[in-house]
N, C-alpha and C positions, 0 to 999 in steps of 0.2 A: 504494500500500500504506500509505500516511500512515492512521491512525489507525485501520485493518487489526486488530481484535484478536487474527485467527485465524478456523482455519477446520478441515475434516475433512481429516485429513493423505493419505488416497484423493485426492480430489478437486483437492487443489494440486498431486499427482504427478498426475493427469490431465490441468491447466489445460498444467503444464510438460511434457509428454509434446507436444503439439504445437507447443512451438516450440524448446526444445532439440534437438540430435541424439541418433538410438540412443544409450544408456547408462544411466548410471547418474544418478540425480536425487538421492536422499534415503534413505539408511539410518538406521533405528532398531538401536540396542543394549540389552537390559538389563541388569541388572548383574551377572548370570551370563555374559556375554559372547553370548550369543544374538544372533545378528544377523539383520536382514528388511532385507532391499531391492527397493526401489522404484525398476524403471529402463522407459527409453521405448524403444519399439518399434514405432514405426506408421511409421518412412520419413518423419514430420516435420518441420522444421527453420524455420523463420522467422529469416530473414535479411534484416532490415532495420535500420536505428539504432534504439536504444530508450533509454529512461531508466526509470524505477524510482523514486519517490521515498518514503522512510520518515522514520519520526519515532520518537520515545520512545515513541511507542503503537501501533508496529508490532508486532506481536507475534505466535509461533505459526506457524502456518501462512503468515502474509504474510513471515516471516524465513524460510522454507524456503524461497520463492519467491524473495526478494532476493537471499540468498545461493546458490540454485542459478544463478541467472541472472549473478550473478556469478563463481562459479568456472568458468564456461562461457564467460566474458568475451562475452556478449550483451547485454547493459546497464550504461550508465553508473549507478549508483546514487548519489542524491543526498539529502543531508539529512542527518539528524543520528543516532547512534546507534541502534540497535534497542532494543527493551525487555527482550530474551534469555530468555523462553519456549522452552527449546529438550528437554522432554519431552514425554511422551504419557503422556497420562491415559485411566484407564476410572471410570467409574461402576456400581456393585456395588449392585441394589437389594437392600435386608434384610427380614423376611417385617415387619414392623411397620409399611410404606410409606416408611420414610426412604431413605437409601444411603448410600455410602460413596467416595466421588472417591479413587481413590490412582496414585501414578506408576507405568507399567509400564515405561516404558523412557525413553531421548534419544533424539533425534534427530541430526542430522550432515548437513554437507552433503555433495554429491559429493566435496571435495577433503579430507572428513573434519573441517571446520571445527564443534567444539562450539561452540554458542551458548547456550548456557545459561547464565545468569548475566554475561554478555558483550553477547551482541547482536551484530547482525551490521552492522560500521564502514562505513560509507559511502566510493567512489571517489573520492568531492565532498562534504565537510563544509560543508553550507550552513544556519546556523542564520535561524531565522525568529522574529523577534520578537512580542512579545506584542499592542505595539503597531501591526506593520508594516499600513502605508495598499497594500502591494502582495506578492503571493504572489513573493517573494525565487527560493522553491525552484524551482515551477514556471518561472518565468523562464530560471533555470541551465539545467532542462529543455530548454528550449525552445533556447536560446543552444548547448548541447551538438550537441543535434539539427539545429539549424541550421551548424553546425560541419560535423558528419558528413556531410550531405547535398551541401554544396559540395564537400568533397571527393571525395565519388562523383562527382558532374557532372563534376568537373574531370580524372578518372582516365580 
């Protein structure tokens, strides 16, 4: 999800609908209290180690996913802060060809985590430099995952 801008808030509750358990994924609120929820249903569930990695350009749709998959505790999330996009927008076209972008609601994660303006904190704060001669994050990745797996083998 590293530099993820975002994406159709359907479609990430789709992606997360096969591999989270039945429930709840993702609620939108407006700010008339209006609430929509977004949960899985298809008897899916993937259950294996995972990791997750975000950055400052995570954003949107790729935070609904990090943070769903975290309060589900199905991925280690590593990396550095989210960018905290955490509304829904619509686009209003005007009879003159222009439009108009305005917020209609938030978003939330399952355990009700607002990210807007926040972002969604990493399991593993692992910064990557500007300069760095090797991907730091993906490594953690890798090293977590490698973690996990011996201890299945060894269970």
């Amino acid at each position: 999800m590293r530099n993820n801008p975002g994406g159709v808030l359907k479609t990430v509750a789709d992606m997360l609908d096969y591999i989270l358990p039945n429930g709840l994924i993702v609620y939108t609120e407006t700010k008339s209290g209006k609430r929509q929820e977004y949960s899985g249903s298809d008897n899916h569930e993937l259950n294996i180690p995972m990791a997750v990695l975000v950055n400052g350009n995570s954003a949107s749709a790729s935070e609904i996913f990090a943070g769903a998959m975290q309060d589900y505790d199905k991925a280690q999330i590593i990396g550095t802060q989210t960018f905290g996009k955490g509304i829904v927008q619509t686009i209003r076209p005007l009879t003159d060809g222009s439009a108009v972008k305005y917020t209609i609601a938030k978003y939330f994660t399952p355990k009700g985590q607002d990210i807007h303006g926040k972002g969604v904190t990493p399991d593993s704060i692992v910064e990557l430099p500007d300069d760095a001669t090797e991907d730091v994050q993906l490594k953690a990745a890798v090293e977590y995952l490698n973690g996990k797996m011996s201890v299945s083998a060894a269970e």
